[in-house]
PDB file of N, H, CA, C and O in Angstrom:
ATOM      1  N   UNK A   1    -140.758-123.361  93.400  1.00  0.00           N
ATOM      2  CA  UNK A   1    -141.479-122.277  92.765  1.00  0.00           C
ATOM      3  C   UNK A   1    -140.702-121.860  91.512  1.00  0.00           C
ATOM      4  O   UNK A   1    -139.476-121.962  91.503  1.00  0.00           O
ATOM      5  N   UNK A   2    -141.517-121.298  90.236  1.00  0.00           N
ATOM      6  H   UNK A   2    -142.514-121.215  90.243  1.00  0.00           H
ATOM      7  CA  UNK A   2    -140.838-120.923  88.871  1.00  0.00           C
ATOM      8  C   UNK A   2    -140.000-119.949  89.064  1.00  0.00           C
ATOM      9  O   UNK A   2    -139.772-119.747  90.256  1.00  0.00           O
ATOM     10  N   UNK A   3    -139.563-119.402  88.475  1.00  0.00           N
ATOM     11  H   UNK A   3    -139.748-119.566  87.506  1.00  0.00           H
ATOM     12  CA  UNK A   3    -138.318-117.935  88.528  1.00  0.00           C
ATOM     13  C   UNK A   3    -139.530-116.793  87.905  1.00  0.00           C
ATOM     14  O   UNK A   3    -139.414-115.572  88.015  1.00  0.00           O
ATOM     15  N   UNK A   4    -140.622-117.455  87.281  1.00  0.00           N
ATOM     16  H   UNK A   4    -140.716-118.446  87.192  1.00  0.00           H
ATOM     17  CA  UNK A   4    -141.480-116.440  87.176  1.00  0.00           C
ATOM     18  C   UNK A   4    -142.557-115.959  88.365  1.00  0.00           C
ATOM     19  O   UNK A   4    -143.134-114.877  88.477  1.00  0.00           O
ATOM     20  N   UNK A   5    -142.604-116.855  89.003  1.00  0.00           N
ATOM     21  H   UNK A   5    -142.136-117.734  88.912  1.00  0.00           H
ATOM     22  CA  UNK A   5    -143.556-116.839  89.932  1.00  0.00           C
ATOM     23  C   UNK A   5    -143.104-115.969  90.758  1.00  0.00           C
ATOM     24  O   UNK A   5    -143.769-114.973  91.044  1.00  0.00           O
ATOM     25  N   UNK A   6    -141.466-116.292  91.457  1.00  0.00           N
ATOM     26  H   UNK A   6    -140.926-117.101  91.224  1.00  0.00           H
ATOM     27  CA  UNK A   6    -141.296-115.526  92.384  1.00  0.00           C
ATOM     28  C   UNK A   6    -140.809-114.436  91.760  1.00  0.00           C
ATOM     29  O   UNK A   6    -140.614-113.570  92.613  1.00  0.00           O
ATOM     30  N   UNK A   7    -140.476-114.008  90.528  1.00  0.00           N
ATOM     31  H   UNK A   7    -140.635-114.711  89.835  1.00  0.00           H
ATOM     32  CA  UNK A   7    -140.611-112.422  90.150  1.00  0.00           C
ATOM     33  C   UNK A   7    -141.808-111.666  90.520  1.00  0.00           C
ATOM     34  O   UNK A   7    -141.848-110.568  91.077  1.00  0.00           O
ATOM     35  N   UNK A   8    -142.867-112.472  90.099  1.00  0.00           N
ATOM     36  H   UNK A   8    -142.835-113.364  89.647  1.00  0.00           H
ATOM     37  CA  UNK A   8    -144.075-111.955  90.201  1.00  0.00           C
ATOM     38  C   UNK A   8    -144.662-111.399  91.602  1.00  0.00           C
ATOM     39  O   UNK A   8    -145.202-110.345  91.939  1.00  0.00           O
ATOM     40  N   UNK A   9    -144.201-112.945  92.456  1.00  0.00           N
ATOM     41  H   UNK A   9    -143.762-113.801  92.183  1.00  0.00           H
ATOM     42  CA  UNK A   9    -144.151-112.388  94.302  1.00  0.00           C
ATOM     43  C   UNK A   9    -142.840-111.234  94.640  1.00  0.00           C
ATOM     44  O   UNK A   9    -142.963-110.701  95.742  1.00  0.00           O
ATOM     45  N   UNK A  10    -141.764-110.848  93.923  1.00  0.00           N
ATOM     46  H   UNK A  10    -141.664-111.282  93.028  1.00  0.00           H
ATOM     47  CA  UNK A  10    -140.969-110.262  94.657  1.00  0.00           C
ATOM     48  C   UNK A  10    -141.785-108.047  93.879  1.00  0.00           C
ATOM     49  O   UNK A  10    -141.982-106.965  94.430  1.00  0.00           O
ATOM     50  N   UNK A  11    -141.934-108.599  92.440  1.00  0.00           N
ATOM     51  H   UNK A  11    -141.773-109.479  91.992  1.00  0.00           H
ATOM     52  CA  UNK A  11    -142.639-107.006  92.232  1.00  0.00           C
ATOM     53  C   UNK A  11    -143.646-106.741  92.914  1.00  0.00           C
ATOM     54  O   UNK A  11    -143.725-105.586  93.334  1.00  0.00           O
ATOM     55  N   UNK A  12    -144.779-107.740  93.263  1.00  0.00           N
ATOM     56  H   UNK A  12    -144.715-108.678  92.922  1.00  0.00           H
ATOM     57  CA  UNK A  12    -145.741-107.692  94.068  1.00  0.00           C
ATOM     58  C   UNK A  12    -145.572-106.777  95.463  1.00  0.00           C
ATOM     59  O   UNK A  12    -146.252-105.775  95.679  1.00  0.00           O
ATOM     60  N   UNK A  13    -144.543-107.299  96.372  1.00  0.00           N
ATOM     61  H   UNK A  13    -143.991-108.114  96.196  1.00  0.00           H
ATOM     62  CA  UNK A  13    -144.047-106.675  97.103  1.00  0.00           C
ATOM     63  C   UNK A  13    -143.580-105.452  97.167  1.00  0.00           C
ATOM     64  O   UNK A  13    -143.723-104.593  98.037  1.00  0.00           O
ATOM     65  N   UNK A  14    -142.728-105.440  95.685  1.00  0.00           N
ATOM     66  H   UNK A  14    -142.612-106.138  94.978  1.00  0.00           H
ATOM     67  CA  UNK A  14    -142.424-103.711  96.143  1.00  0.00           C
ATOM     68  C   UNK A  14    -142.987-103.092  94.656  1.00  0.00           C
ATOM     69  O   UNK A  14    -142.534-103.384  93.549  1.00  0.00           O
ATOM     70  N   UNK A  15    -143.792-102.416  94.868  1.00  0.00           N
ATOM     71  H   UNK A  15    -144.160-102.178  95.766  1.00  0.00           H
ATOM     72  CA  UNK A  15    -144.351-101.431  93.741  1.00  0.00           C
ATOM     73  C   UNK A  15    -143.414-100.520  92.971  1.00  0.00           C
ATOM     74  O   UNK A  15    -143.665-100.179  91.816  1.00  0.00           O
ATOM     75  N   UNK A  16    -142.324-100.131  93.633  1.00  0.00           N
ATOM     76  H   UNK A  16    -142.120-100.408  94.572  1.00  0.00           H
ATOM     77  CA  UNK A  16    -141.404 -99.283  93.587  1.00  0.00           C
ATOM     78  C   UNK A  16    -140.395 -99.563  92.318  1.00  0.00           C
ATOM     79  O   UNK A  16    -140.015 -98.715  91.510  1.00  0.00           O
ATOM     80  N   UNK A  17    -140.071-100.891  92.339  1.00  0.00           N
ATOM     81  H   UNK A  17    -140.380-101.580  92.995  1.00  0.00           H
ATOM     82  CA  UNK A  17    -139.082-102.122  91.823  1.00  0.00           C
ATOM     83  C   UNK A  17    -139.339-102.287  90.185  1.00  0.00           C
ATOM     84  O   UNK A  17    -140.343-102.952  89.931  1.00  0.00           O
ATOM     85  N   UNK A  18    -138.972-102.041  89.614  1.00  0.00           N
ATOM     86  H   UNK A  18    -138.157-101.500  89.820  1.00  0.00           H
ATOM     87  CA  UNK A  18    -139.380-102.909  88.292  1.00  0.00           C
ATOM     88  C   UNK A  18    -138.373-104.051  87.969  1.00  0.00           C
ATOM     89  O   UNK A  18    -137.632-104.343  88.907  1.00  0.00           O
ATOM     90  N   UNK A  19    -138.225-104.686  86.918  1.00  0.00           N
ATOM     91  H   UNK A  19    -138.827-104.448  86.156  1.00  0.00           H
ATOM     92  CA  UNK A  19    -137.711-106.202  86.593  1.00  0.00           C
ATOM     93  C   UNK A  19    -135.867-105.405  86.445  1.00  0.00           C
ATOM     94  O   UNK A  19    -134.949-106.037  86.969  1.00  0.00           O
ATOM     95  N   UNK A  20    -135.678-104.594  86.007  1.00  0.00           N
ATOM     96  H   UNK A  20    -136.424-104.082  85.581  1.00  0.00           H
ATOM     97  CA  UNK A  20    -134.294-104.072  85.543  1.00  0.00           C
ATOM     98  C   UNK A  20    -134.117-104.383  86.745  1.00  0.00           C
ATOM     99  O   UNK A  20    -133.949-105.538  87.136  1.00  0.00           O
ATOM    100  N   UNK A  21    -134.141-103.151  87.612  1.00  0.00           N
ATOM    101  H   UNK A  21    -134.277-102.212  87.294  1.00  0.00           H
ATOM    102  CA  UNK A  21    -133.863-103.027  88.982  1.00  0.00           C
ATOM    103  C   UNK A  21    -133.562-104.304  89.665  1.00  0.00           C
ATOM    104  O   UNK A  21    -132.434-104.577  90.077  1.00  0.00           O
ATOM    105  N   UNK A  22    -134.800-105.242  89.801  1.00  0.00           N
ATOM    106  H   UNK A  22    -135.716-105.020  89.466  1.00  0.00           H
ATOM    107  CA  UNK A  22    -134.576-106.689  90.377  1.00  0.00           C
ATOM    108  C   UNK A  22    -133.296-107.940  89.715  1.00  0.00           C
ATOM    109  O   UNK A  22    -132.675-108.796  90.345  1.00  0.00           O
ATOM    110  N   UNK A  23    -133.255-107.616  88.316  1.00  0.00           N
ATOM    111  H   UNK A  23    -133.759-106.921  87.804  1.00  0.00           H
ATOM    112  CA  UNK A  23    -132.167-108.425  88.059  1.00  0.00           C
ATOM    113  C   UNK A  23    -130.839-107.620  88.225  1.00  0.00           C
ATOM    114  O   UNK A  23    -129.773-108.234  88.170  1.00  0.00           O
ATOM    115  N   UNK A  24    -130.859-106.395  88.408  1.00  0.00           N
ATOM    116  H   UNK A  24    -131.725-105.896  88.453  1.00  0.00           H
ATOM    117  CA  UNK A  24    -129.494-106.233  89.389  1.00  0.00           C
ATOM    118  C   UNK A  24    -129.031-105.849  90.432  1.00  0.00           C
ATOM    119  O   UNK A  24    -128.029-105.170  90.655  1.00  0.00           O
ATOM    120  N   UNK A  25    -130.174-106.531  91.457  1.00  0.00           N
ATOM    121  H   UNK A  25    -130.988-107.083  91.275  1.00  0.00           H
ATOM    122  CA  UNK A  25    -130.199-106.829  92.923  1.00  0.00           C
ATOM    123  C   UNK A  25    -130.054-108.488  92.670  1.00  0.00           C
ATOM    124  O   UNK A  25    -129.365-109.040  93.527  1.00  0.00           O
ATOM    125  N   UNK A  26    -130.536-109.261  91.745  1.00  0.00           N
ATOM    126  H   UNK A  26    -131.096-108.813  91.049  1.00  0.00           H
ATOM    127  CA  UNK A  26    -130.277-110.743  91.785  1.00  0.00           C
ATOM    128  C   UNK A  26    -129.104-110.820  91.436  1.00  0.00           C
ATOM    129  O   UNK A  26    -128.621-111.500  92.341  1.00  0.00           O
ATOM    130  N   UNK A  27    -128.279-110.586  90.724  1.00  0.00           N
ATOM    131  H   UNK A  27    -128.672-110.033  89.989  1.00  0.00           H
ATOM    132  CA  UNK A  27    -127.061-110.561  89.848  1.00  0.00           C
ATOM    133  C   UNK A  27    -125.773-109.375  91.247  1.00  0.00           C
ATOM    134  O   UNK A  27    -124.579-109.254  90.974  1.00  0.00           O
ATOM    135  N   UNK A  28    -126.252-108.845  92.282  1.00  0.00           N
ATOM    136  H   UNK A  28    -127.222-108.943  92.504  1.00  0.00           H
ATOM    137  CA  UNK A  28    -125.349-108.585  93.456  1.00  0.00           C
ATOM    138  C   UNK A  28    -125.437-109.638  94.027  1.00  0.00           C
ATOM    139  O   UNK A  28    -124.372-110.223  94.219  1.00  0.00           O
ATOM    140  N   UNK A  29    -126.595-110.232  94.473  1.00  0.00           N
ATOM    141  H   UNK A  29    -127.460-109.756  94.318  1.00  0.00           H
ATOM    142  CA  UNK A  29    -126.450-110.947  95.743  1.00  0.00           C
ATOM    143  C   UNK A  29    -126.057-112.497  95.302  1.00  0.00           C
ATOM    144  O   UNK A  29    -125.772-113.262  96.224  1.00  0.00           O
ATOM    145  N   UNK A  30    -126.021-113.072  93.760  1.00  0.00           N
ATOM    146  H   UNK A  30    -126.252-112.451  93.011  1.00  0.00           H
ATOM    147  CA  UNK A  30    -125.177-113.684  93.213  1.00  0.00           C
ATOM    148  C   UNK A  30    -124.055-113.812  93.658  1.00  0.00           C
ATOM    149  O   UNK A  30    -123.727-114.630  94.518  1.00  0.00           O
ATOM    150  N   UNK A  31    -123.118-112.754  92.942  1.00  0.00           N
ATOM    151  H   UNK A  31    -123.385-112.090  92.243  1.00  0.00           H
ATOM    152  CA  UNK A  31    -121.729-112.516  93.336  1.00  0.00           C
ATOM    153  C   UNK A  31    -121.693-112.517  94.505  1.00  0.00           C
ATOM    154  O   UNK A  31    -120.560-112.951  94.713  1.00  0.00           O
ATOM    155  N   UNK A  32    -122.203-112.309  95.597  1.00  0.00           N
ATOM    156  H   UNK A  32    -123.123-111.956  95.429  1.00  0.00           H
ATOM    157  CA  UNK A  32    -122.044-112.571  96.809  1.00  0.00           C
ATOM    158  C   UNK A  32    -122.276-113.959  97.123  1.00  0.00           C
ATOM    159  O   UNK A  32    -121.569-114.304  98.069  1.00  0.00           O
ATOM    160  N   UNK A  33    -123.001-114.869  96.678  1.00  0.00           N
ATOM    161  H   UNK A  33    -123.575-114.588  95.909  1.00  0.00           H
ATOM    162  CA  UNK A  33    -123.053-116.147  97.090  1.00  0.00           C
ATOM    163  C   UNK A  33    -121.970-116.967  96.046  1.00  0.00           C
ATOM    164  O   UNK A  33    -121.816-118.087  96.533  1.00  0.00           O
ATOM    165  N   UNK A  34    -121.491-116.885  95.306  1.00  0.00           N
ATOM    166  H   UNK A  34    -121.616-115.975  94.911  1.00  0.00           H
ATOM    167  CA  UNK A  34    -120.315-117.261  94.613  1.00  0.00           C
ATOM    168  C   UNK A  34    -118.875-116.763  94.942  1.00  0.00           C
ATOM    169  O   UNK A  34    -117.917-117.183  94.294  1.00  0.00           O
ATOM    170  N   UNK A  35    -118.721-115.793  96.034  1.00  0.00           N
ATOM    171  H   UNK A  35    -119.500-115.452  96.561  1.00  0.00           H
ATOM    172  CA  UNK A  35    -117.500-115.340  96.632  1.00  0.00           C
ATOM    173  C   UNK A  35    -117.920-115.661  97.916  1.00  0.00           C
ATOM    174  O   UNK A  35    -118.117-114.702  98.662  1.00  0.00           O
ATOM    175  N   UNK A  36    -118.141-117.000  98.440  1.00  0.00           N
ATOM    176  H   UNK A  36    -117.980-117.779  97.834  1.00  0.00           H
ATOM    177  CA  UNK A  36    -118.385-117.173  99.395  1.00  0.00           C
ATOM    178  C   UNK A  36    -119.605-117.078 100.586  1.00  0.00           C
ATOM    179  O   UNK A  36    -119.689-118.029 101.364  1.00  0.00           O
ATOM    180  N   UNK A  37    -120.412-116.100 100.708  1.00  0.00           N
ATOM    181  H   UNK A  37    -120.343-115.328 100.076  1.00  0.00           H
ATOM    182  CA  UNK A  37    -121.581-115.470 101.468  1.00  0.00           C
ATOM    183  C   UNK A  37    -122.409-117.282 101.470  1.00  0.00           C
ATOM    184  O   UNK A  37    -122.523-118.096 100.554  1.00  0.00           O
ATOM    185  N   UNK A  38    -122.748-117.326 102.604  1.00  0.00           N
ATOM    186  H   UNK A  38    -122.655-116.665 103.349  1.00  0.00           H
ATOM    187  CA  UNK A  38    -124.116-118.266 103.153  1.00  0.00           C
ATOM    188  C   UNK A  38    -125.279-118.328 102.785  1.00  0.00           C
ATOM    189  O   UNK A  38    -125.744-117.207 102.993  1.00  0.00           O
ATOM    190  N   UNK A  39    -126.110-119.025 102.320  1.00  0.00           N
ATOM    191  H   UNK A  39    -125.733-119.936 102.151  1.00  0.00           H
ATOM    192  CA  UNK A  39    -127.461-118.890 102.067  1.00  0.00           C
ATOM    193  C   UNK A  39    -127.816-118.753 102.836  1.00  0.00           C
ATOM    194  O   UNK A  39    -127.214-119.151 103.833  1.00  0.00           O
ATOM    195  N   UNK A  40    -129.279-117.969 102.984  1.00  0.00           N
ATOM    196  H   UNK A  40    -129.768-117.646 102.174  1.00  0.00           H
ATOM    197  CA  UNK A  40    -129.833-117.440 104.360  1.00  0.00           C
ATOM    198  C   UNK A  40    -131.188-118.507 104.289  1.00  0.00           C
ATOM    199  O   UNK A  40    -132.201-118.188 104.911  1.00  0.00           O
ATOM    200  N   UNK A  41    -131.162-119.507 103.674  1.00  0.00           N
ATOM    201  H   UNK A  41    -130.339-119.767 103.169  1.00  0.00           H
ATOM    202  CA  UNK A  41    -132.220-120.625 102.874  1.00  0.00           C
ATOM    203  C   UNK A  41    -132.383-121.315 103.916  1.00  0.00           C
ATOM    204  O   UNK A  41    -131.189-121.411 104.202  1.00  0.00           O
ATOM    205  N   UNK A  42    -132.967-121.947 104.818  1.00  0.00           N
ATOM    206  H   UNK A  42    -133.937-121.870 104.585  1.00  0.00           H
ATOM    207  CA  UNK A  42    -132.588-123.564 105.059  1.00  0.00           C
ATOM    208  C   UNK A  42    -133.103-124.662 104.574  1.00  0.00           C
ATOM    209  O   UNK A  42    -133.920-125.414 105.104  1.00  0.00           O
ATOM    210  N   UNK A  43    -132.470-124.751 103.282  1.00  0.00           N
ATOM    211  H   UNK A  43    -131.806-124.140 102.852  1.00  0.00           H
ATOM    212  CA  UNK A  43    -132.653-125.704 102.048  1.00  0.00           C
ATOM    213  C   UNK A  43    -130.848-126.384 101.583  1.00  0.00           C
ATOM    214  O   UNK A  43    -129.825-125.802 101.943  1.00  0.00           O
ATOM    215  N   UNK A  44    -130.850-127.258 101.021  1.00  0.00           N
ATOM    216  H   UNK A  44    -131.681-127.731 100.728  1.00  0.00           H
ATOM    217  CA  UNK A  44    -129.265-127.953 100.568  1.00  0.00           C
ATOM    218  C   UNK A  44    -129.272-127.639  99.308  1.00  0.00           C
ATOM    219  O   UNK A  44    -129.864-128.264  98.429  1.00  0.00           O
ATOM    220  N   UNK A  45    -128.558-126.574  99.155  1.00  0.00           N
ATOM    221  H   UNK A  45    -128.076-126.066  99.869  1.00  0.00           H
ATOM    222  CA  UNK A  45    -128.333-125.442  98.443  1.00  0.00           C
ATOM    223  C   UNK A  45    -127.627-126.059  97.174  1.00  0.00           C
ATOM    224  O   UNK A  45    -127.801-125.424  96.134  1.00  0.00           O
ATOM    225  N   UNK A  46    -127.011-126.973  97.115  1.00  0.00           N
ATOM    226  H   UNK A  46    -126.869-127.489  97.960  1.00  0.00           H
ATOM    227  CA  UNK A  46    -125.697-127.351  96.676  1.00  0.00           C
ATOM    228  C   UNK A  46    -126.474-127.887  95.343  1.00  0.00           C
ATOM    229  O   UNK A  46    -125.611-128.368  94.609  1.00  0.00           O
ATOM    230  N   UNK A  47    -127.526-127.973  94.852  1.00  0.00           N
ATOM    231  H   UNK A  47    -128.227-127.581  95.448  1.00  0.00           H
ATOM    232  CA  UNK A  47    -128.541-128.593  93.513  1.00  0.00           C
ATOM    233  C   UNK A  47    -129.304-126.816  92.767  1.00  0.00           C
ATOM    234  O   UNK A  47    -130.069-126.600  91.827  1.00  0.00           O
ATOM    235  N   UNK A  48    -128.658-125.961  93.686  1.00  0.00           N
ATOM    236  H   UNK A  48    -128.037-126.136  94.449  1.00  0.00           H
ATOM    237  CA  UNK A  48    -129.070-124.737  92.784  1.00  0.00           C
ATOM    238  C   UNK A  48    -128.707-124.167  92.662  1.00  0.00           C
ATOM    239  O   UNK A  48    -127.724-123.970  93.376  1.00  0.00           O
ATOM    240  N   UNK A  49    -129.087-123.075  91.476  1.00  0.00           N
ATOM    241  H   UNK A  49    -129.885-123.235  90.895  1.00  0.00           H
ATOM    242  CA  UNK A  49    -128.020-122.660  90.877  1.00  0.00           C
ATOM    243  C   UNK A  49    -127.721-121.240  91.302  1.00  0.00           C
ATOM    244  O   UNK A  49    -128.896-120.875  91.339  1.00  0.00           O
ATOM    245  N   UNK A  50    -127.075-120.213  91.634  1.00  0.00           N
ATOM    246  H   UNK A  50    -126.120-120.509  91.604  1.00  0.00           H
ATOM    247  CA  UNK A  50    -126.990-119.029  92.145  1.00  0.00           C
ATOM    248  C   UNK A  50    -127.987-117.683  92.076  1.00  0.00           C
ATOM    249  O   UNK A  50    -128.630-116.899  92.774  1.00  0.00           O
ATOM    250  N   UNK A  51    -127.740-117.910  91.147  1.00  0.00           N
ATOM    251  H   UNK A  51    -127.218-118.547  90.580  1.00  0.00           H
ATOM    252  CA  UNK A  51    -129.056-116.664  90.660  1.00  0.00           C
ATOM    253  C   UNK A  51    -130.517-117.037  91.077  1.00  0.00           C
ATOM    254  O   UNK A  51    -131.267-116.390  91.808  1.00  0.00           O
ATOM    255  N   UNK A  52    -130.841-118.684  90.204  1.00  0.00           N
ATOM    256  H   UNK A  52    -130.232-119.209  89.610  1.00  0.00           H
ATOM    257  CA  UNK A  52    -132.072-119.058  91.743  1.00  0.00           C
ATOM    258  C   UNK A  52    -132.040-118.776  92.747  1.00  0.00           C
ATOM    259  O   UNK A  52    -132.901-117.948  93.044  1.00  0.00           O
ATOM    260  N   UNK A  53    -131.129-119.213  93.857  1.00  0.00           N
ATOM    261  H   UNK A  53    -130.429-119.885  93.616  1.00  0.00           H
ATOM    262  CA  UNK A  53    -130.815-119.191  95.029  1.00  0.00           C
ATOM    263  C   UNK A  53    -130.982-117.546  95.434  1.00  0.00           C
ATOM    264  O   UNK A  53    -131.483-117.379  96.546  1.00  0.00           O
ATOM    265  N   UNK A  54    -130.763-116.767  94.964  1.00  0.00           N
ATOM    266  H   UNK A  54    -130.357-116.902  94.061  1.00  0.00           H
ATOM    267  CA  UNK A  54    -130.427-115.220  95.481  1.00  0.00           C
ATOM    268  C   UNK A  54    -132.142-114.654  95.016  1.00  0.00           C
ATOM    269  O   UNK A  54    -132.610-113.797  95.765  1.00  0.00           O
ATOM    270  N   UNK A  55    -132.817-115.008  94.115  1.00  0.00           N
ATOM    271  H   UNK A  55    -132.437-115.704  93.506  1.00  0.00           H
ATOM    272  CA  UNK A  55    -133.765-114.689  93.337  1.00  0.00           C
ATOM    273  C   UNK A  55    -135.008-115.324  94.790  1.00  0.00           C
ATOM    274  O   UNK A  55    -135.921-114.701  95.329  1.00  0.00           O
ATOM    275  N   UNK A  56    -134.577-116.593  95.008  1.00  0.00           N
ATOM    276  H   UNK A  56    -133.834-117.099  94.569  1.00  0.00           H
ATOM    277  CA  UNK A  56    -135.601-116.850  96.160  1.00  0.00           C
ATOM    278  C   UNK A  56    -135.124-116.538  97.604  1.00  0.00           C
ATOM    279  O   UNK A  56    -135.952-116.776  98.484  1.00  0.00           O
ATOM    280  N   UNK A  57    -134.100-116.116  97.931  1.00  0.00           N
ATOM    281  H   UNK A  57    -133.428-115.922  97.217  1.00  0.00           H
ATOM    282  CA  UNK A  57    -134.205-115.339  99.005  1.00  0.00           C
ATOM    283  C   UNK A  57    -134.030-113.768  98.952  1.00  0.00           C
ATOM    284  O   UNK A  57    -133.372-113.095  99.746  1.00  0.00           O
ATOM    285  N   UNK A  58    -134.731-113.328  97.886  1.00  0.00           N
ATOM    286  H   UNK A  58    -135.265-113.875  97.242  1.00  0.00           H
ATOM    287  CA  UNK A  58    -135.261-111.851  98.101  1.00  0.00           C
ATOM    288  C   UNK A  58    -136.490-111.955  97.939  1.00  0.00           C
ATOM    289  O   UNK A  58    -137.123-110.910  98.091  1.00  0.00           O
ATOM    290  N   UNK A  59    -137.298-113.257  97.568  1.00  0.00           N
ATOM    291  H   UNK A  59    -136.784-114.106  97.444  1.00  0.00           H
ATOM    292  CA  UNK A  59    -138.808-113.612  97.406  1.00  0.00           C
ATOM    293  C   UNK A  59    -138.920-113.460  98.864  1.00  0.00           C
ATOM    294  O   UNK A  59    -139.502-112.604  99.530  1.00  0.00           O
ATOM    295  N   UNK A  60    -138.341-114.321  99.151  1.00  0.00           N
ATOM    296  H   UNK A  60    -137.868-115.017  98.610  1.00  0.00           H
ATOM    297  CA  UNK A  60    -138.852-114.813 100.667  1.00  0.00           C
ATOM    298  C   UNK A  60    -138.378-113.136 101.667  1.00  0.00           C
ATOM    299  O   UNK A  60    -138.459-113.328 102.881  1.00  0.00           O
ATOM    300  N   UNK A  61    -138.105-112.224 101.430  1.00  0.00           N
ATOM    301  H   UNK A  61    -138.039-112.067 100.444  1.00  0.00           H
ATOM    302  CA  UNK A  61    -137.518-111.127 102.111  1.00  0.00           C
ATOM    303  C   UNK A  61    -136.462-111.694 103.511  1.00  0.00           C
ATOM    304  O   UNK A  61    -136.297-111.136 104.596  1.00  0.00           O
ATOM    305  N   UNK A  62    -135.854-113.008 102.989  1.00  0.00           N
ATOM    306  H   UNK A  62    -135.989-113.460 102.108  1.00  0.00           H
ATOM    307  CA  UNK A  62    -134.284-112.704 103.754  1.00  0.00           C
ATOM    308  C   UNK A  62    -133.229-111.734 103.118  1.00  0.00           C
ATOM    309  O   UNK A  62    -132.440-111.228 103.916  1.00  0.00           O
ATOM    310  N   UNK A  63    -133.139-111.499 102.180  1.00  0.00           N
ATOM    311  H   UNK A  63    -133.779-111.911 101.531  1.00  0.00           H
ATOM    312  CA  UNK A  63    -131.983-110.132 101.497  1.00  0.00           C
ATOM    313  C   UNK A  63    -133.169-108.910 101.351  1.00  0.00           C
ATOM    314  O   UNK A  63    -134.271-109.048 100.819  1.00  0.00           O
ATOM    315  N   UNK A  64    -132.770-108.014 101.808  1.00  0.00           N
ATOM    316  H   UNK A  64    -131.875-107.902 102.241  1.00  0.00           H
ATOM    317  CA  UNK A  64    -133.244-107.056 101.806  1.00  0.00           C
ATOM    318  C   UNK A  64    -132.650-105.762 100.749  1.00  0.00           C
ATOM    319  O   UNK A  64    -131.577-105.199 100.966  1.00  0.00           O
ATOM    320  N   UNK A  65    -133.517-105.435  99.634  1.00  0.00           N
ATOM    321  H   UNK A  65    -134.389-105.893  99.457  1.00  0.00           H
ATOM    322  CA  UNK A  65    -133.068-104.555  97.985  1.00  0.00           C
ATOM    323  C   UNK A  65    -133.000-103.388  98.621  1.00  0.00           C
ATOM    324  O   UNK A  65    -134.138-102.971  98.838  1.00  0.00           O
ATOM    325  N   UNK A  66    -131.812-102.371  99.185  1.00  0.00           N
ATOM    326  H   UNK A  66    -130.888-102.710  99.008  1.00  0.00           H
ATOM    327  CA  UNK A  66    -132.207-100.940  99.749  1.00  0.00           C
ATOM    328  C   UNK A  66    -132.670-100.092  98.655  1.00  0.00           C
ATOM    329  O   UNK A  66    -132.232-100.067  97.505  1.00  0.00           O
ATOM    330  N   UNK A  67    -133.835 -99.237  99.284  1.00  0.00           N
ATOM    331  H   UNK A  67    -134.191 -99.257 100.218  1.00  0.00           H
ATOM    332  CA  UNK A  67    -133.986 -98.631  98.430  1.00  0.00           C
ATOM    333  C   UNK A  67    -136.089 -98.736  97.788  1.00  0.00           C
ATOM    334  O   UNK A  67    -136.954 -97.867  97.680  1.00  0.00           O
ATOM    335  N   UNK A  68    -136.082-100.345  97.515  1.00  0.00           N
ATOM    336  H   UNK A  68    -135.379-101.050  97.603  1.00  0.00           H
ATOM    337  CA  UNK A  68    -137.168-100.207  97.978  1.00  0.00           C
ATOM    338  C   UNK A  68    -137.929-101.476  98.432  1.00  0.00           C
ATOM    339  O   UNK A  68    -138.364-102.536  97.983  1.00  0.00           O
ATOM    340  N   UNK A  69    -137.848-100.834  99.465  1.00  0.00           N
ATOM    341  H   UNK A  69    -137.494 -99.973  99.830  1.00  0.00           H
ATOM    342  CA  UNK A  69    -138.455-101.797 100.341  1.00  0.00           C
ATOM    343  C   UNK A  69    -139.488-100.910 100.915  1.00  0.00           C
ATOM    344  O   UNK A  69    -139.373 -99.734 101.260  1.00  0.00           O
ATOM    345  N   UNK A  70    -140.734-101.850 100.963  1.00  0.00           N
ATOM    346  H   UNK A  70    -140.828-102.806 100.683  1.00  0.00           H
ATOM    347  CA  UNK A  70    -142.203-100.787 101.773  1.00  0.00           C
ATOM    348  C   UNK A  70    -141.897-100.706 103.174  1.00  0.00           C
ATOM    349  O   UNK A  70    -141.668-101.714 103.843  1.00  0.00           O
ATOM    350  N   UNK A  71    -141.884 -99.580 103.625  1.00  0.00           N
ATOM    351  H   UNK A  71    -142.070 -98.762 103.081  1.00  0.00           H
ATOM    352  CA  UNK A  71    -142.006 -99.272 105.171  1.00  0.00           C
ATOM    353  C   UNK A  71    -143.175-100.004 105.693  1.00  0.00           C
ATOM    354  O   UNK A  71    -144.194 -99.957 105.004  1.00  0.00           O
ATOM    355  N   UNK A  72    -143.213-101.022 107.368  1.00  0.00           N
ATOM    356  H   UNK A  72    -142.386-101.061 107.928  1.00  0.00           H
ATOM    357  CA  UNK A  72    -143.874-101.310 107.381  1.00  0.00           C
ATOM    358  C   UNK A  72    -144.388-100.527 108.535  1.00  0.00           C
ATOM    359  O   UNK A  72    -143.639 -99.774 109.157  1.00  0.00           O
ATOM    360  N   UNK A  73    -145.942-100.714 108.915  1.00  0.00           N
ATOM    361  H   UNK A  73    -146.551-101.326 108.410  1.00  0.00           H
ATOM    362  CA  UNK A  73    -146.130-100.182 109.922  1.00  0.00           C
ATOM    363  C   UNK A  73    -146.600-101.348 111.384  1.00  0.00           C
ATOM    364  O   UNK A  73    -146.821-100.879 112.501  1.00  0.00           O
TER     365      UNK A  73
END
C-alpha cells in the first residue's frame, strides 16, 4: 500500500488526528523501531524502511496514537 493511501486510511480512522499530529506519532514509533522495539507486522521487515514500517502499523491499528483514538463501542 502507498504512504498516501495509508495516511488516508489512518485520518480516516481518527477524525480527531490531522497529518502534523500523525507524522509525530510516525517519527516516535520510528525511534522506537530503530532503538531496537519489534515489529508488531508479520511481514520480513528487513526491505523497509522505518518510518514505512511504523506508518503501516498504526494503519493497521497495532500501535495505538494516545489521545486519539475513537472509543469503541
Amino acid at each position: 500500500m502507498k504512504v498516501e493511501e495509508l495516511t488516508a486510511k489512518v485520518l480516516e480512522k481518527n477524525p480527531n488526528m490531522d497529518r502534523y499530529q500523525l507524522a509525530l506519532a510516525v517519527a516516535k514509533r520510528c525511534d522506537e523501531l530503530e532503538n531496537g522495539a519489534t515489529s508488531k507486522l508479520n511481514i520480513n521487515t528487513s526491505s523497509i524502511k522505518a518510518s514505512d514500517l511504523a506508518l503501516m502499523e498504526i494503519a493497521e491499528g497495532l500501535v495505538v496514537v494516545q489521545g486519539f483514538v475513537n472509543a469503541r463501542k
